[in-house]
C-alpha angles and dihedrals in degrees: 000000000000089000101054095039089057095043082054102049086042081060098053088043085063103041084050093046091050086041089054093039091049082050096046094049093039083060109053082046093057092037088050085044102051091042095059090041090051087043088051085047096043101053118067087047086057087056094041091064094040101052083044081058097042130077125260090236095050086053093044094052101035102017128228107343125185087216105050106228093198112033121200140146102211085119093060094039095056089036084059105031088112109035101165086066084041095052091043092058093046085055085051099057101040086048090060094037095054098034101046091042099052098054091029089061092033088057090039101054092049093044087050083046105052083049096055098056103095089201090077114104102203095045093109094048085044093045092054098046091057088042087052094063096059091065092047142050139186094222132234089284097059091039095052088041096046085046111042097025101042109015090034094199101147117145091017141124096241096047078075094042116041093047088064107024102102120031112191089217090058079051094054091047096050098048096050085057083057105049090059093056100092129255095239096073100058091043086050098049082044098054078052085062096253120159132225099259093040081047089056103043095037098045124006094043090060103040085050099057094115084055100046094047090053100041090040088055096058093042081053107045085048093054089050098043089047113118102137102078081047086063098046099042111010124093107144123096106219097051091051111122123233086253094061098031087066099039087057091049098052089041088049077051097054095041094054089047098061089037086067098047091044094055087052093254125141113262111217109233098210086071108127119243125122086040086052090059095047089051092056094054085054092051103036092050100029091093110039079050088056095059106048103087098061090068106034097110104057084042088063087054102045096049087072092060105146092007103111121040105209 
């Protein structure tokens, strides 16, 4: 009977010590491959700062350096030699981005919401309908028209966020996190005497907290990064967005440059223009960067929306 008890416990030894050993190897193996990856991802950002703080002679010359071997901040200084204009862009665009996140994620979620109750008769018909958009367009014609002839809404704020502010695919995603949260929570609140909007609020909103910061990032990065509706319906300058602030001065940049070399003048070479564009990059993503870890948690979360069937 001793004999077989310690042959047994011998055995377990072993299967812990290859458990701990195949841990111990999966890990270093995770660990090597997220380093390389972060150092992938790390890089060209790195690159990214240095050529913004290294002279245009000194790129053109030796190419894009980690280290820059000239350093210099004549991009910034001509990226921020107006800053009211500058500061007034950036008001534009957090506006927006507040602004257009806030209600978009707000419209989506109860959309999402109403689509998920299976208790709504119409939620096949709706959901087609939202699904139906996705295969067709109206094209850019009908949408300037509908937007500039009967909404009038050229050279507002709105023209920048009413375009943007729902995405049938957010919807999709949304619904689908709904429909996981079970169906006794909201009988039960209703027994309470609960309504559908205090339901909502009360109950859904904060169960779904993984999906709507998720959700509320992408709404957001695509309100920030929009330069494109700027272009079609915006001439004023003072309602212009950082995004498209920066892609007319470089464009202003790029103009004068071949100006010069189409009238027969000397071009001066110092003239900042690919770390110009390096220093736009820094100051169009450095916020929306800035932002991101506060909700990383909840991202990781919500990127496994619809992964795991309980």
């Amino acid at each position: 009977m001793s004999t077989t008890t310690t042959t047994v416990n011998a055995d377990i030894q072993k299967v812990r010590k290859r458990t701990n050993v195949d841990k111990l190897t999966l890990s270093i193996i995770g660990y090597v491959t997220l380093t390389i990856l972060a150092i992938f991802c790390i890089v060209p950002f790195l690159l990214v700062i240095s050529a913004s703080l290294s002279e245009e002679s000194s790129i053109i010359q030796n190419g894009f350096q980690i280290i820059p071997s000239t350093f210099s901040t004549e991009a910034y200084r001509l990226l921020f030699e107006y800053p009211a204009e500058m500061l007034r862009a950036y008001g534009v665009t957090i506006t927006v981005t507040v602004v257009g996140t806030i209600v978009g994620l707000f419209l989506t979620s109860m959309t999402a919401y109403v689509l998920s109750r299976r208790d709504f008769e119409w939620r096949s018909r709706f959901s087609f309908y939202f699904f139906f958009t996705t295969l067709f367009s109206g094209g850019l014609v009908p949408s300037y028209l509908l937007i500039i002839n009967f909404l009038q809404l050229k050279d507002t704020l709105l023209v920048l966020i009413l375009p943007m502010l729902m995405n049938v695919f957010y919807i999709i995603v949304m619904k689908s996190f709904m429909s996981s949260i079970p169906d006794a929570i909201t009988e039960s609140a209703k027994i309470d005497g609960a309504g559908d909007f205090r339901i909502f609020m009360q109950l859904i909103v904060p169960l779904s907290k993984p999906a709507l910061a998720t959700i509320g990032l992408f709404i957001a990065l695509a309100y920030w990064n929009d330069w494109y509706n700027a272009l079609l319906y915006i001439s004023k300058s003072d309602l212009m967005p950082l995004q498209y602030y920066l892609y007319k001065m470089l464009g202003n940049m790029d103009g004068m440059r071949k100006a010069m070399m189409a009238s027969g003048a000397v071009v001066n070479s110092d003239l900042p223009t690919e770390s110009l564009k390096m220093a736009m990059t820094i100051v169009a993503t450095g916020p929306i960067l800035l932002a991101y870890p506060f909700i990383q948690k909840y991202f990781v979360q919500g990127l496994t929306i619809g992964a795991v069937k309980g």
